[in-house]
C-alpha positions in Angstrom: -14.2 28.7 32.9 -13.7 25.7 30.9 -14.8 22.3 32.6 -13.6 19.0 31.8 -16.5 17.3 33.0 -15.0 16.6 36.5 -15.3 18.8 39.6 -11.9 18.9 40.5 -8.8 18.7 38.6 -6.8 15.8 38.2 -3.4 16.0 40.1 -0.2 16.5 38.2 1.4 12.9 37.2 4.0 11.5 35.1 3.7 12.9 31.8 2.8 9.8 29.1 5.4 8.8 26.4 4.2 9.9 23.2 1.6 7.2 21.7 2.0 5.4 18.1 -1.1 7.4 17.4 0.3 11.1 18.6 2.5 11.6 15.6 -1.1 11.7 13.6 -1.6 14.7 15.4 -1.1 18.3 13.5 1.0 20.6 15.8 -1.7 23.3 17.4 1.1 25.8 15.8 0.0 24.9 12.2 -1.4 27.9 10.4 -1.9 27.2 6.7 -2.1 23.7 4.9 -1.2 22.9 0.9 -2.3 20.2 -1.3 0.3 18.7 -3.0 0.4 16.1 -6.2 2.6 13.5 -6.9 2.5 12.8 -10.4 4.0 10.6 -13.0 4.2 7.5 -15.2 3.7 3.8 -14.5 6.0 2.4 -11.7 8.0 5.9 -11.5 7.8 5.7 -7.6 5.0 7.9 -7.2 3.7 5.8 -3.7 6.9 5.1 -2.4 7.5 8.6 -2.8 4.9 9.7 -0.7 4.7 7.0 1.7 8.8 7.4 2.8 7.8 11.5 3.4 4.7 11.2 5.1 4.8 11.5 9.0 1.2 9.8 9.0 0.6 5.9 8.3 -0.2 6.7 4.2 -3.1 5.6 2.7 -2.4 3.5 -0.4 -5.3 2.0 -3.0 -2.4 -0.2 -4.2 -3.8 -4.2 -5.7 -2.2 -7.1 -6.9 -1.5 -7.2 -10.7 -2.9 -9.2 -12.2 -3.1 -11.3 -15.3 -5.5 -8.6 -17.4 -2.5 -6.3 -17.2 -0.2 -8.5 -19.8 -0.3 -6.3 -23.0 -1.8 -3.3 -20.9 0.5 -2.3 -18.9 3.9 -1.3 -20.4 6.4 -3.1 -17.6 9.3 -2.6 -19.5 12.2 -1.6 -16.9 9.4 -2.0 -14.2 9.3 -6.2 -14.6 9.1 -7.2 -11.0 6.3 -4.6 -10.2 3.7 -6.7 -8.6 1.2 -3.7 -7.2 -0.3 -0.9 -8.6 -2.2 2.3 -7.3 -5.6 2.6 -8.4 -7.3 5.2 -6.8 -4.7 7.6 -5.2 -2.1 7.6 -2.4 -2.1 10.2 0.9 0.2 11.3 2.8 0.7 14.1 5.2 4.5 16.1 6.0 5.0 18.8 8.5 7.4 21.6 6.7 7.8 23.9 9.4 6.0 24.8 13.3 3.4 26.6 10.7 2.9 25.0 7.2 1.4 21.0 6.5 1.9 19.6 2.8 -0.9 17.4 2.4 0.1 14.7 -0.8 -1.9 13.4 -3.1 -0.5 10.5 -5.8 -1.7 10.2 -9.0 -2.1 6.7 -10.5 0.0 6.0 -13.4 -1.8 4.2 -15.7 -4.2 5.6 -18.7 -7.0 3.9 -17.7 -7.3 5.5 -14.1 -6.5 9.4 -15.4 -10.5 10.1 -14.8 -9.5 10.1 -11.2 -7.2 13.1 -11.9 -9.5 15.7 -11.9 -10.2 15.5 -8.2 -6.9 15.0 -7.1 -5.4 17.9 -8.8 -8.6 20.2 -8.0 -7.5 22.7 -5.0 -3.6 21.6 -5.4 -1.2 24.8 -5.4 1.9 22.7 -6.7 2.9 19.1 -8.2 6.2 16.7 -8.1 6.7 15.3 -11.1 8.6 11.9 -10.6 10.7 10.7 -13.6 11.8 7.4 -14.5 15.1 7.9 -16.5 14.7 4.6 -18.2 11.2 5.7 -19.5 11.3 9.8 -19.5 8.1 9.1 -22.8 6.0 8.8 -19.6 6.0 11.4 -18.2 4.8 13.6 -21.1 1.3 13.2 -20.2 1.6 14.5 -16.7 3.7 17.5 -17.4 1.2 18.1 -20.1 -1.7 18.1 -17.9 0.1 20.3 -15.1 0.7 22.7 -18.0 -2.6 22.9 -18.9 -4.3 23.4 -15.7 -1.6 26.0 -15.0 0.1 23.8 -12.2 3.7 24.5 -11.4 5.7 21.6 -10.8 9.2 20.4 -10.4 10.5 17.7 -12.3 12.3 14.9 -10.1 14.1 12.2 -11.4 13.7 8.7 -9.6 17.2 7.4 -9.2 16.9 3.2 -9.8 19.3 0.8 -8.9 20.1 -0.3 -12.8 19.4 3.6 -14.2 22.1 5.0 -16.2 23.6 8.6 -15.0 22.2 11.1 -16.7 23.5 14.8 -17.2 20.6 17.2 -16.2 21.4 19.1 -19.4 21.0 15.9 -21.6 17.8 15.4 -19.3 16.3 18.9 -19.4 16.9 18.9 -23.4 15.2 15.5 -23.6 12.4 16.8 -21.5 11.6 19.6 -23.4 12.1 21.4 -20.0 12.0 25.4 -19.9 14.7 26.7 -17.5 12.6 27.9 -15.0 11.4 24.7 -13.8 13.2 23.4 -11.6 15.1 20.0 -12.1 16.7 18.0 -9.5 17.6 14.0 -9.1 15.8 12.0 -5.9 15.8 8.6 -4.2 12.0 8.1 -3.5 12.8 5.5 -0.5 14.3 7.8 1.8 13.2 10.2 3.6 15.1 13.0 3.2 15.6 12.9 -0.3 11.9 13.5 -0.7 11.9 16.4 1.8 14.4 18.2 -0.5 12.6 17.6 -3.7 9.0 18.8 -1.5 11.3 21.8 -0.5 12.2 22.7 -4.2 9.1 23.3 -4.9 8.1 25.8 -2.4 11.0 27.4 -3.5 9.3 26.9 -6.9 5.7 28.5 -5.8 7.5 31.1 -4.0 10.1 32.9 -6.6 6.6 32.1 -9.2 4.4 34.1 -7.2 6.7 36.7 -6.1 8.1 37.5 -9.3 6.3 40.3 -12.0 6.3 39.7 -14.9 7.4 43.0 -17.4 5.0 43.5 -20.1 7.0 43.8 -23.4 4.5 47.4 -24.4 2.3 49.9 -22.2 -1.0 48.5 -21.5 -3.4 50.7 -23.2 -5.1 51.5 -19.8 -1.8 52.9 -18.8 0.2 54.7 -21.7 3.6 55.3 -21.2 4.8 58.9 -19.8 7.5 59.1 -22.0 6.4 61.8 -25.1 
């Protein structure tokens, strides 16, 4: 018998309004948890990606620019930027009754990519966020994914002053195979960000579900044919 540490039950009462802390809660349902990355250039929208998503208060290691980031930092198209994450951003999203994305941000800028290594340690997929005004910048993070053998989705930030782009011209000027998946997103709301989260599992899914055909018998298995 379980105890509570009182002798008797407390009688039945009014059941309490959900508190501002309950939504920090994971459902007792959830079964299986994935790290996530967020990844991308400079001011591509990386923390107000994760921050409109999460369902927890995010933590943010955003600080004040300063004046030792003239000639540093690159703020072209980015000019009223006035904070910048340092360390990493967290957030936390409930998919479904049984699966948690947990989301980790990169920072953007060179001097912070030492930090990666942890972040992207243990992480099954990544988002990366596009600005269409500087695509250059995301090279490096694509590169990295690709190198640690990371899929990832390529979402492209959708700015207020950002010319409309075809996703041909964009996947050509990405250099992006076919098979990754490209779609456009407004990191301030909500459900934008949900659906670029939910093309990726897609993403991880069809990748792990699909066999590749080698091109010639494997010597340990010689074709039957004569």
């Amino acid at each position: 018998m379980v105890s509570n540490g009182s002798e008797h039950a407390a009688p039945p009462g009014p059941r309490a309004e959900p508190g501002p802390r309950d939504q920090d809660l994971l459902p007792a349902s959830a079964e299986r948890s994935v790290k996530i990355a967020v990844v991308g250039g400079f001011g591509a929208g990386k923390t107000t990606l994760v921050g409109s998503v999460s369902e927890i208060r995010p933590l943010t290691t955003e600080e004040t620019m300063t004046r030792d980031s003239v000639g540093v930092d690159d703020l072209a198209g980015v000019a009223d930027k006035t904070e910048t994450t340092v360390a990493m951003d967290f957030g936390r999203i409930t998919i479904d009754a049984r699966l948690v994305l947990y989301l980790f941000g990169t920072p953007g800028q060179q001097r912070f990519w030492f930090l990666w290594n942890g972040i992207l340690e243990g992480a099954l997929g990544a988002v990366v966020l596009v600005d269409s005004r500087r695509l250059a910048d995301c090279f490096p993070s694509m590169d990295r994914l690709e190198e640690d053998g990371i899929p990832f989705v390529v979402a492209v930030n959708v700015f207020p002053d950002s010319a409309p782009h075809p996703p041909e011209e964009l996947r050509a000027a990405l250099d992006l195979p076919g098979h990754v998946p490209l779609i456009a997103c407004d990191a301030r709301r909500r459900a934008s960000g949900r659906d670029v989260l939910l093309t990726l599992l897609r993403h991880l899914y069809d990748s792990a579900t699909t066999v590749p055909v080698p091109d010639h018998p494997s010597p340990d298995h010689p074709s039957e044919a004569p």
